[in-house]
N, C-alpha and C positions, 0 to 999 in steps of 0.2 A: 458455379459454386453456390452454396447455399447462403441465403445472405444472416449477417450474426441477428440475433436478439434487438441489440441495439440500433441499427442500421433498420430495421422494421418500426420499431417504438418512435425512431426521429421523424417518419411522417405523418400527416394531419387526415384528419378525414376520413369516413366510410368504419368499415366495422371498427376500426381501430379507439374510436373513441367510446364504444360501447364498452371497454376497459374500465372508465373513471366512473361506472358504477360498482366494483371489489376495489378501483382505487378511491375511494370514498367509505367504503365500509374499514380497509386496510387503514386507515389514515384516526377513523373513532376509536379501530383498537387500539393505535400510536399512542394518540393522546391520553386514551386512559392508562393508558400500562407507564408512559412518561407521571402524569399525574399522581399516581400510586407512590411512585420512586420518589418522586419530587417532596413529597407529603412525610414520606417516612412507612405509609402503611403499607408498601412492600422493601420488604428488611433488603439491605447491603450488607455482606461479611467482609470485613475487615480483618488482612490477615497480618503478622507480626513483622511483616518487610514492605517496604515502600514500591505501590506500584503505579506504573507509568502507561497511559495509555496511547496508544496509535490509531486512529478509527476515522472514519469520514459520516458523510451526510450520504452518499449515494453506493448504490451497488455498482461495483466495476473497479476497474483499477485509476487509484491516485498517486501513486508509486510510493504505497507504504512499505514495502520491502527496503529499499535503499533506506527508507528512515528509519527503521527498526535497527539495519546496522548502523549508521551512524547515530542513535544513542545507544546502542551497547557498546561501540569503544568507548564513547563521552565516559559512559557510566564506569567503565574500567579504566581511564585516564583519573578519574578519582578516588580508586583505591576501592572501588564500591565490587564486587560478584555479580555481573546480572545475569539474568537466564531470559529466554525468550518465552511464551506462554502463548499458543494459536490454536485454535479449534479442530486444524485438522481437514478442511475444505478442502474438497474438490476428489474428483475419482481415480485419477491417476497416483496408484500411490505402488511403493515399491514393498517387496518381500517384507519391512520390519513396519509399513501401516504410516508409512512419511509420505507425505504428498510434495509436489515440485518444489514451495515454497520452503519447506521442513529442510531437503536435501541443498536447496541453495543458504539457507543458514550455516548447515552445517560445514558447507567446503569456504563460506567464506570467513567462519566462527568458530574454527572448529573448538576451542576450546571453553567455547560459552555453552551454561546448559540449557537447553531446549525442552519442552514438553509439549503435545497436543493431546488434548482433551476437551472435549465438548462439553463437558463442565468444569467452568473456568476457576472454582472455589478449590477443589477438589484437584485439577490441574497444581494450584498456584499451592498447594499444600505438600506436594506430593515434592514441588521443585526445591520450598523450602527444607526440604528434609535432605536434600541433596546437596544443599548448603548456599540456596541461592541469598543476596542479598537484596537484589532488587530483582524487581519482576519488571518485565516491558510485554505488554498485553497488544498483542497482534489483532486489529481489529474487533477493537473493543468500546466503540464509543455506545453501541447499542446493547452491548452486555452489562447491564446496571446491577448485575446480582455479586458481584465482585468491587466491594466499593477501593477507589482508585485516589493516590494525591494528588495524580497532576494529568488532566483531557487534554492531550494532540489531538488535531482535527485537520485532516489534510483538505484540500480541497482542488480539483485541477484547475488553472486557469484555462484551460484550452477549452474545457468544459465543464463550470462548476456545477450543475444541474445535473449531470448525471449523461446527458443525451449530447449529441452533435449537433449544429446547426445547420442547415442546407442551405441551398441556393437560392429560395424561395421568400424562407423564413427563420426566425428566429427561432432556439432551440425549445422545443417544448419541455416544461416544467410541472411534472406530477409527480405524486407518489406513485409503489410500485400498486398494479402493476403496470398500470398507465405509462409512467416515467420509471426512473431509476432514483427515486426517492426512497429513503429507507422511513425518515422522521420528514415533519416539516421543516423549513430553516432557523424556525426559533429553535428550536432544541440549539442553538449551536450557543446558546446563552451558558451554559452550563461547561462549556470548552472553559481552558486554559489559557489556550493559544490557539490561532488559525492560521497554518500555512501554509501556502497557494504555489502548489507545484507546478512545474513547466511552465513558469515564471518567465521565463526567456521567451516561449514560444507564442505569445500572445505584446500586442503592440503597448506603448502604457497607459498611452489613453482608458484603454479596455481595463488595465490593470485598475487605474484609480477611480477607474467607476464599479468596478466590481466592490474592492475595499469601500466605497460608501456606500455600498448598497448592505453588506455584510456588517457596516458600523449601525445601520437601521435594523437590522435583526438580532444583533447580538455586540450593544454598542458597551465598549469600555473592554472588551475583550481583542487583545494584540492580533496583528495580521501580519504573519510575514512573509518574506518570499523566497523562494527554493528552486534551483531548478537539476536537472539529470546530467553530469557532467559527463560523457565520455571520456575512460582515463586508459583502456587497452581495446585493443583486437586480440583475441585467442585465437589460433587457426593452426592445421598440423602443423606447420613450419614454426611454429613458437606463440612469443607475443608480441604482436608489433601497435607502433601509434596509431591512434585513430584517422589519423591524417593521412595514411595508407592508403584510405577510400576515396580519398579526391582523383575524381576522374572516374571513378572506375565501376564498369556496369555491375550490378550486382540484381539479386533476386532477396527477396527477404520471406522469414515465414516467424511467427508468431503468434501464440494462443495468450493474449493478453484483454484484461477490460479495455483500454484506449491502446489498441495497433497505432492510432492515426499519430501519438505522440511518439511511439518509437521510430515509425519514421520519417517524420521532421527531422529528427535526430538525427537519424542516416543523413538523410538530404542536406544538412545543415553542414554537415561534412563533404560534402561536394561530390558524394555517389549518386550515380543517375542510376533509378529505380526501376527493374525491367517490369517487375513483378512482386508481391506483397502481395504471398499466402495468410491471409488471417484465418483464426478458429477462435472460439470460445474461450474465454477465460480456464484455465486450469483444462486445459483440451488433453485426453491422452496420444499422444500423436502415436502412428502406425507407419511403420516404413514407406506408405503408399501415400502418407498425407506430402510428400515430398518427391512426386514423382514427375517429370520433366522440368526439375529447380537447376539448376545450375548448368544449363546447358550454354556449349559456347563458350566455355572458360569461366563464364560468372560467377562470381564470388557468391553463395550462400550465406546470410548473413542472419543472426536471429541475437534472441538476450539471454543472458545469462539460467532470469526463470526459466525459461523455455528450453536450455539445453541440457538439464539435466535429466530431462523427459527425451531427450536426441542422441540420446548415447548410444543408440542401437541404429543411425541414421545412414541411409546408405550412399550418401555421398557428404564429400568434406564440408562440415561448417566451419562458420568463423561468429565468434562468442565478440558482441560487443558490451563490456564493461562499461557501468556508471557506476559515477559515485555522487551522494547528495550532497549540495552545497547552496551555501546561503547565500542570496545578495544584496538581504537584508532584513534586519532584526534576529542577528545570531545572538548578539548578546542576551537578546531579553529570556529565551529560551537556557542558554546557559544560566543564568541567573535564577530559573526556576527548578533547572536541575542540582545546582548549588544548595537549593534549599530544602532540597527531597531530606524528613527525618530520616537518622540509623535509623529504625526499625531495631527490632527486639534482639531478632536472630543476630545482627551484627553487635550490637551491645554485649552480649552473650561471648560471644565470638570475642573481641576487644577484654576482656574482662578473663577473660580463661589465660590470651596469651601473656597479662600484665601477669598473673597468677605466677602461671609458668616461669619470669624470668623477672619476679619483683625479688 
């Protein structure tokens, strides 16, 4: 199989470094286009509802999906409207122009409003008109043209740089296209909050040198930690516990930025892993991307993103459900969502129904 993007970038040496000359040029346009923003001489639009942003430092997966759902119930445990706002990414997309992530919003949200648009001003105008209150900006730490109240920055503990580590060496650290660097790590001064996913899957040692390395690039700004909780199996037979999986051989398949943390995940749960099909992040999968998976009884095992790209799949899957959770510093975050202003549109809103029934 062909080896991903990443799995290539994580080794040293030979043409490979002739890269960190476009990652060197990629890294002066960073800094001036951060510099611009920073400065004020290039504008931020400021729209009349309070937005919340989700976004990381590197290209790949930090498991900002689960965290986009759990703050839009937060958001709707306070009486707030939130709508989801994402660019739209990736080619897999279905008859009405949703890509995987769009469709896993919606089955698990249904009744939250959603928008994709690659222009996020325009996007978040379009949701307000539809009556959102609050916007949650789906990977948005590098979209500075949409100015925001409160910077999420997730960050993976498994891998906070972006790359995997090897057997050899330490994981390599560049901008793209070198590395999976989008900014450098000072940009992360301008965060809100930094929360360090898959939390669990890293020892703590690791964890508390990570947090002071992250207090040296962006000190005085919160760290906390998060990890992907398994809470079902979907499978034709129903829904059953995750616990289901202890013992039992399985195959896994998944087009995600970090495969390697989904299955930990599995494995953590006491399935012995036959096989682990990875593809590309946002992969359109094809009936054949899945062919000789489940033989021998094996259980089929992939994530929730991924299954809604698997609907056409021709042998049974089983949808392993997470959910995000804290194991520490939920409050400070809550506290910052406590302090998200109404915004205009809600005042509005507030103000009409006193009208109504003063």
């Amino acid at each position: 199989m062909k080896r991903r993007p990443d799995e290539v970038l994580a080794g040293r040496g030979g043409t490979l470094e002739l890269l960190r000359v476009p990652a060197a040029l990629y890294g002066v346009v960073s800094d001036l286009r951060r510099g611009l923003y920073d400065r004020g001489w290039l504008p931020s639009a400021r729209v009349e509802v309070p937005v919340v942003s989700v976004g990381n430092l590197t290209a790949g997966g930090t498991g900002k999906t689960p965290m986009v759902l759990w703050l839009a119930n937060e958001l709707r445990a306070r009486g707030r409207r939130p709508a989801v706002l994402s660019r739209g990414y990736g080619a897999a997309k279905d008859a009405n122009g949703e890509n995987d992530e769009a469709r896993m919003f919606a089955e698990a949200l249904p009744d939250v409003l959603q928008e994709q648009n690659p222009d996020r001003v325009e996007g978040a105008i379009e949701l307000i008109a539809r009556g959102a209150e609050v916007i949650v900006l789906d990977d948005g730490f590098q979209h500075r043209r949409l100015a925001r109240d409160l910077d999420i920055v997730l960050i993976d503990a498994t891998r906070p740089w972006g790359l995997p580590s090897t057997e050899s060496s330490a994981s390599v650290r560049a901008l793209l296209p070198r590395g999976l660097l989008r900014e450098r790590p000072a940009a992360l001064r301008r965060a809100h909050a930094l929360v360090l996913t898959r939390s669990d899957q890293v020892e703590p040692d690791e964890l508390d040198a990570l947090e002071a390395e992250l207090f040296e690039f962006a000190p005085g700004i919160p760290v906390l930690r998060a990890a992907h909780r398994p809470v079902g199996l979907r499978g034709p037979d129903g829904t059953l516990h995750p616990s289901t999986l202890r013992e039992r051989e399985v195959d896994l398949v998944s087009g995600l930025g970090n495969p390697a943390g989904f299955e930990r995940t599995v494995r953590a749960l006491g399935a012995h892993v036959h096989e682990h099909r990875t593809f590309p992040d946002h992969h359109p999968f094809t009936p054949r991307d899945l062919d000789g998976l489940g033989a021998d009884g094996r259980w089929v095992v992939t994530t929730a993103k991924d299954a809604v790209k698997l609907s056409d799949a021709t042998v049974p899957l089983h949808v392993l459900d997470v959910e995000f959770a804290f194991a520490s510093g939920a409050a400070v975050l809550t506290a910052l969502l406590d302090a998200l202003p109404n915004g205009h549109a809600r005042t509005r809103r507030e103000n009409l129904h006193e009208g109504l029934h003063g």
